[in-house]
PDB file of N, CA, C and O in Angstrom:
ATOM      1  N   UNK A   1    -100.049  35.185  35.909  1.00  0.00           N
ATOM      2  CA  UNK A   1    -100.149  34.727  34.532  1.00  0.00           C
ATOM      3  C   UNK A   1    -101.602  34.400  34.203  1.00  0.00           C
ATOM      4  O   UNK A   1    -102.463  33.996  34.984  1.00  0.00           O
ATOM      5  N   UNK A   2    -101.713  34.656  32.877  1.00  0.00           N
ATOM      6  CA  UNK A   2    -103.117  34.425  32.392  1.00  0.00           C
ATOM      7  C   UNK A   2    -103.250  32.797  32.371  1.00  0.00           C
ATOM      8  O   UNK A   2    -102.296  32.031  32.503  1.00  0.00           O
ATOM      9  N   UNK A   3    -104.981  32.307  32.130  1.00  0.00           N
ATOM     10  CA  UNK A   3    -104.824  31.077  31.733  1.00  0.00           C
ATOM     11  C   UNK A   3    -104.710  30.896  30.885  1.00  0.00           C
ATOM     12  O   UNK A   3    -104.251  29.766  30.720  1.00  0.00           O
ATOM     13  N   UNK A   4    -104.901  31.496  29.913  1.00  0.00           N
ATOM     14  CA  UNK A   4    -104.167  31.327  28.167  1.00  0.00           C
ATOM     15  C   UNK A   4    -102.888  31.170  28.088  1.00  0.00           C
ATOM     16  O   UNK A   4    -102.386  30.652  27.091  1.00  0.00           O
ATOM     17  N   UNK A   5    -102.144  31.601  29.149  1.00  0.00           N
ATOM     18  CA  UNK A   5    -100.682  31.423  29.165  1.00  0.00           C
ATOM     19  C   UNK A   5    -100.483  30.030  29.739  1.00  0.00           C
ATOM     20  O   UNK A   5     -99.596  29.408  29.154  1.00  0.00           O
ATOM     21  N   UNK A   6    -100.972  29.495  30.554  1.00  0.00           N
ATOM     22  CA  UNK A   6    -101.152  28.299  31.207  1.00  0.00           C
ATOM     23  C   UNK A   6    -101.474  26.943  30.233  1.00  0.00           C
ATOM     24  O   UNK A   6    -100.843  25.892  30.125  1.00  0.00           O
ATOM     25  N   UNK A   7    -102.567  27.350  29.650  1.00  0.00           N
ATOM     26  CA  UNK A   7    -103.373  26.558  28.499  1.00  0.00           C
ATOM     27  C   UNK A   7    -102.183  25.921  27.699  1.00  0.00           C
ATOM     28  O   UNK A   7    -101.891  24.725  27.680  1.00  0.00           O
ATOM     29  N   UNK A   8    -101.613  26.844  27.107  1.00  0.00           N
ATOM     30  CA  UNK A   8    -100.797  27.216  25.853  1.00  0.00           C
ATOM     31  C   UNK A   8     -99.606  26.432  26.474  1.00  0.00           C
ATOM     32  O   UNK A   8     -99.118  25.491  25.848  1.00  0.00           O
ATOM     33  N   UNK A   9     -99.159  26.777  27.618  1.00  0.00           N
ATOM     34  CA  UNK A   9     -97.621  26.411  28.103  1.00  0.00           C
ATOM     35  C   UNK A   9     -97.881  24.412  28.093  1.00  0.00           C
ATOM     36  O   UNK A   9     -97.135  23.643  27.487  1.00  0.00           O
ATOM     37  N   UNK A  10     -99.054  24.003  28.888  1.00  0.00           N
ATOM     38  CA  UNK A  10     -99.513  22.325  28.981  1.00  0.00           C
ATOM     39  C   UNK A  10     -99.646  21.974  27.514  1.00  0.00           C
ATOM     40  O   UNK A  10     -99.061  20.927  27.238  1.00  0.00           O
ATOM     41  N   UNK A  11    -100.257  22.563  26.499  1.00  0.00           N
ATOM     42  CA  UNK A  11    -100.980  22.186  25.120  1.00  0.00           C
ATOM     43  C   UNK A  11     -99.209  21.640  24.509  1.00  0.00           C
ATOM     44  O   UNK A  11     -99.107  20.563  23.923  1.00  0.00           O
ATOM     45  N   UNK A  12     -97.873  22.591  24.766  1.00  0.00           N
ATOM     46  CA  UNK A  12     -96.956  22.710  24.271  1.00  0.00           C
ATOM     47  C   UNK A  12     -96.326  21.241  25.003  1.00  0.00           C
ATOM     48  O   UNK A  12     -95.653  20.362  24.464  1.00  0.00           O
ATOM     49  N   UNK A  13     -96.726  21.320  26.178  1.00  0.00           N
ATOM     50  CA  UNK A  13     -96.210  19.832  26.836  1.00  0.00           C
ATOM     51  C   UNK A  13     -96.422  18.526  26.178  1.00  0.00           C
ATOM     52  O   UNK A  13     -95.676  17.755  25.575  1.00  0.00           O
ATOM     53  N   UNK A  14     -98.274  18.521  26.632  1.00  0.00           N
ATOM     54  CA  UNK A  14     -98.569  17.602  25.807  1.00  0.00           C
ATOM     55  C   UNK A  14     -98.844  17.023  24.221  1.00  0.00           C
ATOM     56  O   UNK A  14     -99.414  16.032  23.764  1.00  0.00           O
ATOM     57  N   UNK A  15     -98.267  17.961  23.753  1.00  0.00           N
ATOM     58  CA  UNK A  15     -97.882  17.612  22.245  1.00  0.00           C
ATOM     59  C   UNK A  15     -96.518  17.665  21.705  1.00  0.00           C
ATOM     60  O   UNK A  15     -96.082  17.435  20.577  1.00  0.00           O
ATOM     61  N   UNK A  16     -95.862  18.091  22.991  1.00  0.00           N
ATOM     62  CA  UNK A  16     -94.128  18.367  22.244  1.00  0.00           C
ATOM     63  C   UNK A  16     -93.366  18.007  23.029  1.00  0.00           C
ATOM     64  O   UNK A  16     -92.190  18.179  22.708  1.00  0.00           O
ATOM     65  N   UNK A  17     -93.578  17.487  24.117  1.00  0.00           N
ATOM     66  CA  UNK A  17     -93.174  17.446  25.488  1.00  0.00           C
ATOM     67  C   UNK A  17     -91.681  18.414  25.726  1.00  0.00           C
ATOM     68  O   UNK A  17     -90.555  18.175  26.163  1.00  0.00           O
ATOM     69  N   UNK A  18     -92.293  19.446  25.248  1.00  0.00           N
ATOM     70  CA  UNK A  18     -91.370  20.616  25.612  1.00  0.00           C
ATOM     71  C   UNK A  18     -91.739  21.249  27.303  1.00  0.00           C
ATOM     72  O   UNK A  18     -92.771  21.406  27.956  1.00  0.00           O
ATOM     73  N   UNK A  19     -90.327  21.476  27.523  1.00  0.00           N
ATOM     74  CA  UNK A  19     -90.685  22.080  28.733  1.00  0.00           C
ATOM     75  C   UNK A  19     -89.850  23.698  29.502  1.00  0.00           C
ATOM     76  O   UNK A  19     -89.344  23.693  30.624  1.00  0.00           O
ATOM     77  N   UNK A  20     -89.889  24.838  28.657  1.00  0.00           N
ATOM     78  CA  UNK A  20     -88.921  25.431  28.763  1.00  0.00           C
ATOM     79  C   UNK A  20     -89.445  26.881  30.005  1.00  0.00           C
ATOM     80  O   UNK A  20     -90.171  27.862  29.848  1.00  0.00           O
ATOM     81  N   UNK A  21     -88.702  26.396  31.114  1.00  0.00           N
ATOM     82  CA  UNK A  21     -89.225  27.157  32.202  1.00  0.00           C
ATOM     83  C   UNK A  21     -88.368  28.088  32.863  1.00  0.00           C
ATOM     84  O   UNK A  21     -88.521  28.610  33.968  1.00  0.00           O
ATOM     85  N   UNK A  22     -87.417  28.229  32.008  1.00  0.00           N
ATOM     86  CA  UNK A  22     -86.249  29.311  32.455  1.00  0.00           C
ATOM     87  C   UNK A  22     -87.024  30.398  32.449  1.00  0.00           C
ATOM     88  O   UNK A  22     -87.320  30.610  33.625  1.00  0.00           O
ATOM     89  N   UNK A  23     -87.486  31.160  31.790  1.00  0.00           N
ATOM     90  CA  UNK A  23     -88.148  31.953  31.418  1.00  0.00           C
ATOM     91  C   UNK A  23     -89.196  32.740  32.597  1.00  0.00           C
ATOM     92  O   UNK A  23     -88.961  33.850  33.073  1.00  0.00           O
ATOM     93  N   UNK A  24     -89.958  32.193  32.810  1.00  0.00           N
ATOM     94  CA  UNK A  24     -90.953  31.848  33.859  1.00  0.00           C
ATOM     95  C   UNK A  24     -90.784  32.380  35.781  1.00  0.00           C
ATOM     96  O   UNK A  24     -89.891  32.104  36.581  1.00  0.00           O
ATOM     97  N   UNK A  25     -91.659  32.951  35.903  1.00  0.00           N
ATOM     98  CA  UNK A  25     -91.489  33.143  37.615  1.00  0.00           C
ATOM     99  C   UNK A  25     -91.535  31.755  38.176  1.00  0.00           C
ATOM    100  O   UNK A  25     -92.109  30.817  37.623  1.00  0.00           O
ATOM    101  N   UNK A  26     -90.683  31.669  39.680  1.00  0.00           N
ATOM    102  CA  UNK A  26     -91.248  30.829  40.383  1.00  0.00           C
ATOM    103  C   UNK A  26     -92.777  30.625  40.614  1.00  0.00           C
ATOM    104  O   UNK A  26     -93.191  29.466  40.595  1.00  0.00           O
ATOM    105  N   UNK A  27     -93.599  31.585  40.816  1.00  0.00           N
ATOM    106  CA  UNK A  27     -94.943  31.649  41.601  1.00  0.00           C
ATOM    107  C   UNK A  27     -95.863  30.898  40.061  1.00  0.00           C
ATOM    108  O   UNK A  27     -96.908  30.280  40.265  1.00  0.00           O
ATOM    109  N   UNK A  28     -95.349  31.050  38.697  1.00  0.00           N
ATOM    110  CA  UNK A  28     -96.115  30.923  38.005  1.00  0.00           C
ATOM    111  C   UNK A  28     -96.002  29.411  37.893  1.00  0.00           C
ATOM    112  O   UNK A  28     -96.961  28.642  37.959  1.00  0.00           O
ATOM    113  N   UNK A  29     -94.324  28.951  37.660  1.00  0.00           N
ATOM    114  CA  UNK A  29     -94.527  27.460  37.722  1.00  0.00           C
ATOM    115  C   UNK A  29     -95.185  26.884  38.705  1.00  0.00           C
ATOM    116  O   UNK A  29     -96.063  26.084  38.380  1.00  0.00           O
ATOM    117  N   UNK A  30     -94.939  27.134  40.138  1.00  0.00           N
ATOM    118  CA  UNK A  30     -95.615  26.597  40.969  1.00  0.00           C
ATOM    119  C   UNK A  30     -97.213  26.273  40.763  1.00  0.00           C
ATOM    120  O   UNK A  30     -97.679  25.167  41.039  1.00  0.00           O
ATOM    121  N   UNK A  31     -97.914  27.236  40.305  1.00  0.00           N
ATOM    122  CA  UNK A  31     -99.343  27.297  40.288  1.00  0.00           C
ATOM    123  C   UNK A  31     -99.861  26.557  38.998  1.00  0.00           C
ATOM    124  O   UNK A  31    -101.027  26.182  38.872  1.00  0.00           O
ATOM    125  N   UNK A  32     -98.707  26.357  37.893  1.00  0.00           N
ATOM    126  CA  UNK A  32     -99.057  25.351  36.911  1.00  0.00           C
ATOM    127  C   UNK A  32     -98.700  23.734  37.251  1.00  0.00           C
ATOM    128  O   UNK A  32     -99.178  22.716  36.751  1.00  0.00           O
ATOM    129  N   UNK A  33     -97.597  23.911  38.375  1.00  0.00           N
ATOM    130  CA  UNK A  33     -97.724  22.399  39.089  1.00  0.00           C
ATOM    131  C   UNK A  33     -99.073  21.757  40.059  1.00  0.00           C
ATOM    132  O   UNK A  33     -99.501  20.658  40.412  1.00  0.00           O
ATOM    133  N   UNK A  34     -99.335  22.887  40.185  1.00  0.00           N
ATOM    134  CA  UNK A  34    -100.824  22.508  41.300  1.00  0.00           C
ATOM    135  C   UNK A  34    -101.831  21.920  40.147  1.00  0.00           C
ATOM    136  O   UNK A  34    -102.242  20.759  40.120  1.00  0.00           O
ATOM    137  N   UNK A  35    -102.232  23.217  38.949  1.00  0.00           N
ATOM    138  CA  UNK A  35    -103.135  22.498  37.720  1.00  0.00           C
ATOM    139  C   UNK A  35    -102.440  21.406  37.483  1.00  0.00           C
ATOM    140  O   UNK A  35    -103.132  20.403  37.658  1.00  0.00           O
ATOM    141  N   UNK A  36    -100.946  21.099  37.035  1.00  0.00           N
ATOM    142  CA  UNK A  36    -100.719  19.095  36.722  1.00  0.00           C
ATOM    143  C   UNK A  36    -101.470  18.444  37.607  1.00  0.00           C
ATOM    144  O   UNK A  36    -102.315  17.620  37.259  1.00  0.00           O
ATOM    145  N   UNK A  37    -101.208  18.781  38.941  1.00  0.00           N
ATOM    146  CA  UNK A  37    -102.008  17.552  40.154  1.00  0.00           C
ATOM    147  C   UNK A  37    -102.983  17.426  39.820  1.00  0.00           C
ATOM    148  O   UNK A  37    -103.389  16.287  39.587  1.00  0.00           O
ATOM    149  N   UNK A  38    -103.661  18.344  39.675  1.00  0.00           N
ATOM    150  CA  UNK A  38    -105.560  18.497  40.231  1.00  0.00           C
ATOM    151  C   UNK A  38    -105.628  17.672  38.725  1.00  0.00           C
ATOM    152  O   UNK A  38    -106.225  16.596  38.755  1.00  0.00           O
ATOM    153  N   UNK A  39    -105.146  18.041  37.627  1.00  0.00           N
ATOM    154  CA  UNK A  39    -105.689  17.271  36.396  1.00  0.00           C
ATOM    155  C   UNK A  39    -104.604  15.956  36.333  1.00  0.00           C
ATOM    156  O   UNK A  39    -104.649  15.209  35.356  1.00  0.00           O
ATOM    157  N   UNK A  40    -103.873  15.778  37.156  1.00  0.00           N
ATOM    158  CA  UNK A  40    -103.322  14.019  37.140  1.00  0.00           C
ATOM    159  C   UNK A  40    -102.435  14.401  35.726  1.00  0.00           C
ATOM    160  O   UNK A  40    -102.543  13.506  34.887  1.00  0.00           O
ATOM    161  N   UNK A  41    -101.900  15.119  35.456  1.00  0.00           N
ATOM    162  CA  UNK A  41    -100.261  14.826  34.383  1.00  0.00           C
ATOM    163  C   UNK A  41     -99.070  14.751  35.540  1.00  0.00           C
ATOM    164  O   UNK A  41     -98.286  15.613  35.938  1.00  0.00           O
ATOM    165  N   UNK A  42     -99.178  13.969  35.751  1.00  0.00           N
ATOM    166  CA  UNK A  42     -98.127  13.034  36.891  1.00  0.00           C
ATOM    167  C   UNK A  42     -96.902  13.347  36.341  1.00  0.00           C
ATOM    168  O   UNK A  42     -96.246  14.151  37.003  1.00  0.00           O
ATOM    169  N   UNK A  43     -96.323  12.877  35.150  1.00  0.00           N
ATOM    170  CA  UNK A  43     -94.729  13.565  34.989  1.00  0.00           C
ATOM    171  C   UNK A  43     -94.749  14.923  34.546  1.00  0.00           C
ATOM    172  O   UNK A  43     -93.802  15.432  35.145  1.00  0.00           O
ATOM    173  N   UNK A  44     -95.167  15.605  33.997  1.00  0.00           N
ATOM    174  CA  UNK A  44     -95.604  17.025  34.487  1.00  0.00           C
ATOM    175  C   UNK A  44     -95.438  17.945  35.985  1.00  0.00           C
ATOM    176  O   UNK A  44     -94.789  18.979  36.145  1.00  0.00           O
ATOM    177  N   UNK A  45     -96.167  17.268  36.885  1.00  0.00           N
ATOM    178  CA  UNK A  45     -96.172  17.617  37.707  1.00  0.00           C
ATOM    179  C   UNK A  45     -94.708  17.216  38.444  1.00  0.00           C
ATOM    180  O   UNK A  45     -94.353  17.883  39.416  1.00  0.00           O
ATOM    181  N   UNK A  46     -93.948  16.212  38.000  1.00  0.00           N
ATOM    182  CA  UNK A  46     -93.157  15.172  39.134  1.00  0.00           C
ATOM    183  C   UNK A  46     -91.771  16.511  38.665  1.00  0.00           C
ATOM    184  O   UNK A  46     -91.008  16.937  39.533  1.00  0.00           O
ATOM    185  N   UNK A  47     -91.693  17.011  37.108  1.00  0.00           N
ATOM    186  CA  UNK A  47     -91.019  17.797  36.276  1.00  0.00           C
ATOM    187  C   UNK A  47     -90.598  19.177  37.101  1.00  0.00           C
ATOM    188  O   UNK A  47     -89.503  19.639  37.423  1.00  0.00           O
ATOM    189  N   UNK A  48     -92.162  19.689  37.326  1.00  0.00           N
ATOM    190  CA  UNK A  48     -92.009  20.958  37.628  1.00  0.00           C
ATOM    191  C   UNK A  48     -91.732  21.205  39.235  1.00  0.00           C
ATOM    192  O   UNK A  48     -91.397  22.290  39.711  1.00  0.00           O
ATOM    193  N   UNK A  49     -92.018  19.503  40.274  1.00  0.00           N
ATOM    194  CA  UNK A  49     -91.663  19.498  41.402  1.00  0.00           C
ATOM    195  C   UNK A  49     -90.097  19.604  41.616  1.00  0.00           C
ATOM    196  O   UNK A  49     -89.591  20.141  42.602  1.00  0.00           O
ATOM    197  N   UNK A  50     -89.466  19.089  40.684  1.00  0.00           N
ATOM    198  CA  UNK A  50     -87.883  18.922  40.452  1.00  0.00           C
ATOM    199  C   UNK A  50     -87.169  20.213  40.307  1.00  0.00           C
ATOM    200  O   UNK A  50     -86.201  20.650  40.930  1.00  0.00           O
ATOM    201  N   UNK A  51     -87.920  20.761  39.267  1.00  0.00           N
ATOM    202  CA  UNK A  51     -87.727  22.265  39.092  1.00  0.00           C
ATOM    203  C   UNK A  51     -87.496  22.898  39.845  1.00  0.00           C
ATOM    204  O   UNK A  51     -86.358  23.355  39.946  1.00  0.00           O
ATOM    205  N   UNK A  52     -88.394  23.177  40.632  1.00  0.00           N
ATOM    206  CA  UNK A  52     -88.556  24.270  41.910  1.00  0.00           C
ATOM    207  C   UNK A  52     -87.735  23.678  43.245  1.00  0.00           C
ATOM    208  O   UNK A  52     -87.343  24.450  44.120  1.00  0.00           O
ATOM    209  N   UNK A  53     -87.560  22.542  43.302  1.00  0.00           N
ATOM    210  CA  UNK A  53     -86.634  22.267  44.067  1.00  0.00           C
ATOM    211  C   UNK A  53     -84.952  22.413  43.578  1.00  0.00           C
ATOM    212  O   UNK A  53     -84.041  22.729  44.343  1.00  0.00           O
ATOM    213  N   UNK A  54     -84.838  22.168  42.440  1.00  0.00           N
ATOM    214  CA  UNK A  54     -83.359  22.430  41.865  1.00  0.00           C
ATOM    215  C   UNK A  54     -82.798  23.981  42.021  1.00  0.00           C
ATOM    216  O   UNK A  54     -81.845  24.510  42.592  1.00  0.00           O
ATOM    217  N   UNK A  55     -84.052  24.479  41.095  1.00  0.00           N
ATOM    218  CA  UNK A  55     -83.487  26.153  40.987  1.00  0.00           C
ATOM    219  C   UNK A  55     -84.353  26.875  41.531  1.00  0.00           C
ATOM    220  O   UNK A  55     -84.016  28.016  41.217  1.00  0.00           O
ATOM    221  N   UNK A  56     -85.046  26.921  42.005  1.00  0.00           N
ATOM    222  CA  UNK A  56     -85.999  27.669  42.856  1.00  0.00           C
ATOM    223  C   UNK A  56     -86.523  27.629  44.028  1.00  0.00           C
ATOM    224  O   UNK A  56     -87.645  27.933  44.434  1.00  0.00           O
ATOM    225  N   UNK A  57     -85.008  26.964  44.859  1.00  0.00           N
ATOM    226  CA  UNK A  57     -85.367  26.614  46.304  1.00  0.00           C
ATOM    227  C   UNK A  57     -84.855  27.852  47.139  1.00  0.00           C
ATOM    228  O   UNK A  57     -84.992  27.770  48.359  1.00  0.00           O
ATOM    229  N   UNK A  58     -84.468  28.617  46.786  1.00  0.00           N
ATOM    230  CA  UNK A  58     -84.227  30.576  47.879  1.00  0.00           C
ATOM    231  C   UNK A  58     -85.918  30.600  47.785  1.00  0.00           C
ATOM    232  O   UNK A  58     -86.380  30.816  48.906  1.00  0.00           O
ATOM    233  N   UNK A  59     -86.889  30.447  46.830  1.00  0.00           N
ATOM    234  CA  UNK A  59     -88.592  30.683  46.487  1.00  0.00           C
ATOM    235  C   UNK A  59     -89.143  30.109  47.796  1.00  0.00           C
ATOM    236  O   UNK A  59     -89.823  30.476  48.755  1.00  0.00           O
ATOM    237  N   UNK A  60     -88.398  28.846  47.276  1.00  0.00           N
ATOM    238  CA  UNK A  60     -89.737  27.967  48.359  1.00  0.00           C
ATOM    239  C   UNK A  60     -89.405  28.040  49.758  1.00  0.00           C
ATOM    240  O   UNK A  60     -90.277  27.786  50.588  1.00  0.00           O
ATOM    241  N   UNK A  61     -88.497  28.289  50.034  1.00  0.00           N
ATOM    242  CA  UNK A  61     -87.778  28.491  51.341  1.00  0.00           C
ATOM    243  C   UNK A  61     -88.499  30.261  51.767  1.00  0.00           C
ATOM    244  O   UNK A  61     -88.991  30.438  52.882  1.00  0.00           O
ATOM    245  N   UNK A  62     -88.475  30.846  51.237  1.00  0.00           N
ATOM    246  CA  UNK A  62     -89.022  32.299  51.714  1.00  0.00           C
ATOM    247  C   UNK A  62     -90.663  32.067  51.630  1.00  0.00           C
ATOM    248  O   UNK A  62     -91.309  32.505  52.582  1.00  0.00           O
ATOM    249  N   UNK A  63     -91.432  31.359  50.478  1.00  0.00           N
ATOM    250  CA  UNK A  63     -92.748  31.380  50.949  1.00  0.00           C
ATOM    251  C   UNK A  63     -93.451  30.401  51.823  1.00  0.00           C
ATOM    252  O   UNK A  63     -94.495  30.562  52.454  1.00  0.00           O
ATOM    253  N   UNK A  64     -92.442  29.033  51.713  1.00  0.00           N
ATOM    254  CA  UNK A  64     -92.971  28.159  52.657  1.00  0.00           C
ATOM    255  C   UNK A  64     -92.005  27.412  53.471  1.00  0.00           C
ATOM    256  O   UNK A  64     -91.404  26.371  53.205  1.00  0.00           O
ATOM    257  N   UNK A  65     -91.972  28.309  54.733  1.00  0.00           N
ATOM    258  CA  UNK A  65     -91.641  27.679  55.629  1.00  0.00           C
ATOM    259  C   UNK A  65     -92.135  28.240  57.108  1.00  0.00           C
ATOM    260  O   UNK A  65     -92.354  29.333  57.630  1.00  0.00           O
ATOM    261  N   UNK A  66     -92.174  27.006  57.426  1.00  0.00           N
ATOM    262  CA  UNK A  66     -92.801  26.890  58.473  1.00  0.00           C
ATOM    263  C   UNK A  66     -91.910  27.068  60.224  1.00  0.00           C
ATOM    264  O   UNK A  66     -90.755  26.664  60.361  1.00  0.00           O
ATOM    265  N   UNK A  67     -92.436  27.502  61.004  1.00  0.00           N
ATOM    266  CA  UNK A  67     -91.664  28.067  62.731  1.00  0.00           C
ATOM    267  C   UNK A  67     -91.448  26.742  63.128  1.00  0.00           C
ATOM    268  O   UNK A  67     -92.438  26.125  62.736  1.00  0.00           O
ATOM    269  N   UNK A  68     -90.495  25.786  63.835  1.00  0.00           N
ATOM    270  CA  UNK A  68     -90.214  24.450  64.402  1.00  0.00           C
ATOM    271  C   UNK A  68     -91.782  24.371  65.318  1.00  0.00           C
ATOM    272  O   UNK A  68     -92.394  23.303  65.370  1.00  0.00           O
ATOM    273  N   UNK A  69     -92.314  25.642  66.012  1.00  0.00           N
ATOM    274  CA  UNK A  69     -93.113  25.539  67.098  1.00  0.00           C
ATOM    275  C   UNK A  69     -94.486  24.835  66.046  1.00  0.00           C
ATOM    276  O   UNK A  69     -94.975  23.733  66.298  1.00  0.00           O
ATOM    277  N   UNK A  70     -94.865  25.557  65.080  1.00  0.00           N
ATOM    278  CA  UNK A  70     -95.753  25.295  64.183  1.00  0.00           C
ATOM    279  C   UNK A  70     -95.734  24.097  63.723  1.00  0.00           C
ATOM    280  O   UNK A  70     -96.853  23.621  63.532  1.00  0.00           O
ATOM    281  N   UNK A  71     -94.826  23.421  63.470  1.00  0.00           N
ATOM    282  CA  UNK A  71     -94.551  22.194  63.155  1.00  0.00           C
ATOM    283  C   UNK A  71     -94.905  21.265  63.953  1.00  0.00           C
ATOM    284  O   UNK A  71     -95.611  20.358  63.512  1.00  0.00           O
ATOM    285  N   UNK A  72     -94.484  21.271  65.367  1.00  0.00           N
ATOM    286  CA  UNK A  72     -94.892  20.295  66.160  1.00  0.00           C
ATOM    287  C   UNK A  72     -95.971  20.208  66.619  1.00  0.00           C
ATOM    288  O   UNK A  72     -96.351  19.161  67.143  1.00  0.00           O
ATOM    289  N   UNK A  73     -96.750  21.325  66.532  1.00  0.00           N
ATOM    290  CA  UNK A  73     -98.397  21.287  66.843  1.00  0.00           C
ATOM    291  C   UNK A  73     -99.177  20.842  65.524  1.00  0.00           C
ATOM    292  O   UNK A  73    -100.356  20.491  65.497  1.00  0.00           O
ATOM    293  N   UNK A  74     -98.505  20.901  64.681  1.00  0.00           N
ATOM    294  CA  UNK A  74     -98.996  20.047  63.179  1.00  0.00           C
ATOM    295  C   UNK A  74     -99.048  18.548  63.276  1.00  0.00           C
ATOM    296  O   UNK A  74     -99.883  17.815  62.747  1.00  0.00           O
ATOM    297  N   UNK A  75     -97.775  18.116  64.220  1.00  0.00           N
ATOM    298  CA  UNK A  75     -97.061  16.933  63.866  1.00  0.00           C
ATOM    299  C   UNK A  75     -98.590  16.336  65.554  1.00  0.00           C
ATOM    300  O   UNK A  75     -99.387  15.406  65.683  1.00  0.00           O
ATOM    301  N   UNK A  76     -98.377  16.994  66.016  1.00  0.00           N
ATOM    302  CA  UNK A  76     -99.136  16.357  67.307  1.00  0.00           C
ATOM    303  C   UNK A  76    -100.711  16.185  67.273  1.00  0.00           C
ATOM    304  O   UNK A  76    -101.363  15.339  67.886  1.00  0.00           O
ATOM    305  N   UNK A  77    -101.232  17.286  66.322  1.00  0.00           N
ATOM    306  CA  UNK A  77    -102.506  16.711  66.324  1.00  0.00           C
ATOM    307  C   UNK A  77    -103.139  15.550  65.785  1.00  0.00           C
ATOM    308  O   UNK A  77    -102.885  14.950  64.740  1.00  0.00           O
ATOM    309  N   UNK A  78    -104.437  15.213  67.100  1.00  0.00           N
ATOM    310  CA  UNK A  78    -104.858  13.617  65.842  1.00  0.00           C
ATOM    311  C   UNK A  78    -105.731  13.396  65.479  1.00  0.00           C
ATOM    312  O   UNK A  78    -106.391  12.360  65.557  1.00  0.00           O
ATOM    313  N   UNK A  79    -105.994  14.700  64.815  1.00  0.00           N
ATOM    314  CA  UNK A  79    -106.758  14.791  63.606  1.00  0.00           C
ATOM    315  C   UNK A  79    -107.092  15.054  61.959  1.00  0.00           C
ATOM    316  O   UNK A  79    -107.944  15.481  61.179  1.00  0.00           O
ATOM    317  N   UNK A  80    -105.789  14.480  62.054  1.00  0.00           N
ATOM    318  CA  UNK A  80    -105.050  14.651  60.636  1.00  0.00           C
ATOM    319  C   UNK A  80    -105.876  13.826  59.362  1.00  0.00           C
ATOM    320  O   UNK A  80    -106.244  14.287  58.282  1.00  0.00           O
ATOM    321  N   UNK A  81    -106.005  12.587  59.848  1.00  0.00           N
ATOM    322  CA  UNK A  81    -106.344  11.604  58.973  1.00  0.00           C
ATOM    323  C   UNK A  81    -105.704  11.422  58.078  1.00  0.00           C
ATOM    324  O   UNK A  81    -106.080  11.366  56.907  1.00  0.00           O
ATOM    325  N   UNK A  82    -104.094  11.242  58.706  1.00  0.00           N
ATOM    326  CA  UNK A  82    -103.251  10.560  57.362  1.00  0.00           C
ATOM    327  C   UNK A  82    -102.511   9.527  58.047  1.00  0.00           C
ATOM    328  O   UNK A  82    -102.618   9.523  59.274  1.00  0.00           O
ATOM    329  N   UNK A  83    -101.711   8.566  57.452  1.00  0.00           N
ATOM    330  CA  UNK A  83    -101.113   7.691  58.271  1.00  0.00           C
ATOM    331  C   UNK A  83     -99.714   8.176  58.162  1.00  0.00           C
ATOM    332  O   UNK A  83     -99.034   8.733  57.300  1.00  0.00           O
ATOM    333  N   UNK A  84     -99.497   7.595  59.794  1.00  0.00           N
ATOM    334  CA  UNK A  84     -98.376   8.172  60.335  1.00  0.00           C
ATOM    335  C   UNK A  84     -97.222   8.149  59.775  1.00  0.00           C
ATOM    336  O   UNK A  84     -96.224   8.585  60.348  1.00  0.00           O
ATOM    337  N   UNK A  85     -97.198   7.647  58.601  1.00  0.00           N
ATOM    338  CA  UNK A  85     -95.691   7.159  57.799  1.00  0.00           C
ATOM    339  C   UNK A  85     -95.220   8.579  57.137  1.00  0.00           C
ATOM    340  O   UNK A  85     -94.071   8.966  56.924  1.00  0.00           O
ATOM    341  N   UNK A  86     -96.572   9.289  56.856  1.00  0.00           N
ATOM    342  CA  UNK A  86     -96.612  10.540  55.825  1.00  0.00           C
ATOM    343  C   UNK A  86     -96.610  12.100  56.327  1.00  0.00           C
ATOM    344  O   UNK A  86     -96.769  13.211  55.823  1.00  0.00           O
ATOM    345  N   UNK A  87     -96.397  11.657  57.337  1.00  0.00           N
ATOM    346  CA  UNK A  87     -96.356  12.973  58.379  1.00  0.00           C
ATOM    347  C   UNK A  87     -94.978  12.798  58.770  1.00  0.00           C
ATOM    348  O   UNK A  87     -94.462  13.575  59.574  1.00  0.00           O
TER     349      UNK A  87
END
């Protein structure tokens, strides 16, 4: 998707708080949830996290997931610099 399509889809948020994402690829919402983060529209973002977990979890399950083996060499290194609650 273009960013004019992006622009246009937030401009419609934050003035209408419309949110109509049926329409829409998974890959595109996803990448307009990353722009909510990075620019802090927190229910925006909390919206489109819900989303993709409701109806678009066959998506997230085929692009992100991770081998158990991969995981535990994630989980074991200590050099993460996060606290352990969040891991």
């Amino acid at each position: 998707m273009s960013q004019e399509v992006i622009i246009k889809f937030i401009q419609r948020y934050i003035y209408g708080g419309i949110l109509l994402l049926e329409k829409h690829y998974a890959s595109f919402i996803f990448e307009l949830m990353l722009i909510a983060y990075v620019f802090l529209f927190d229910e925006l973002d909390k919206q489109l996290q819900a989303h993709l977990i409701e109806k678009e979890a066959h998506w997230l399950r085929l692009y992100f997931n991770l081998q158990e083996n991969s995981l535990v060499l994630l989980i074991r290194r200590d050099d993460l610099q996060m606290e352990e609650i969040k891991i």
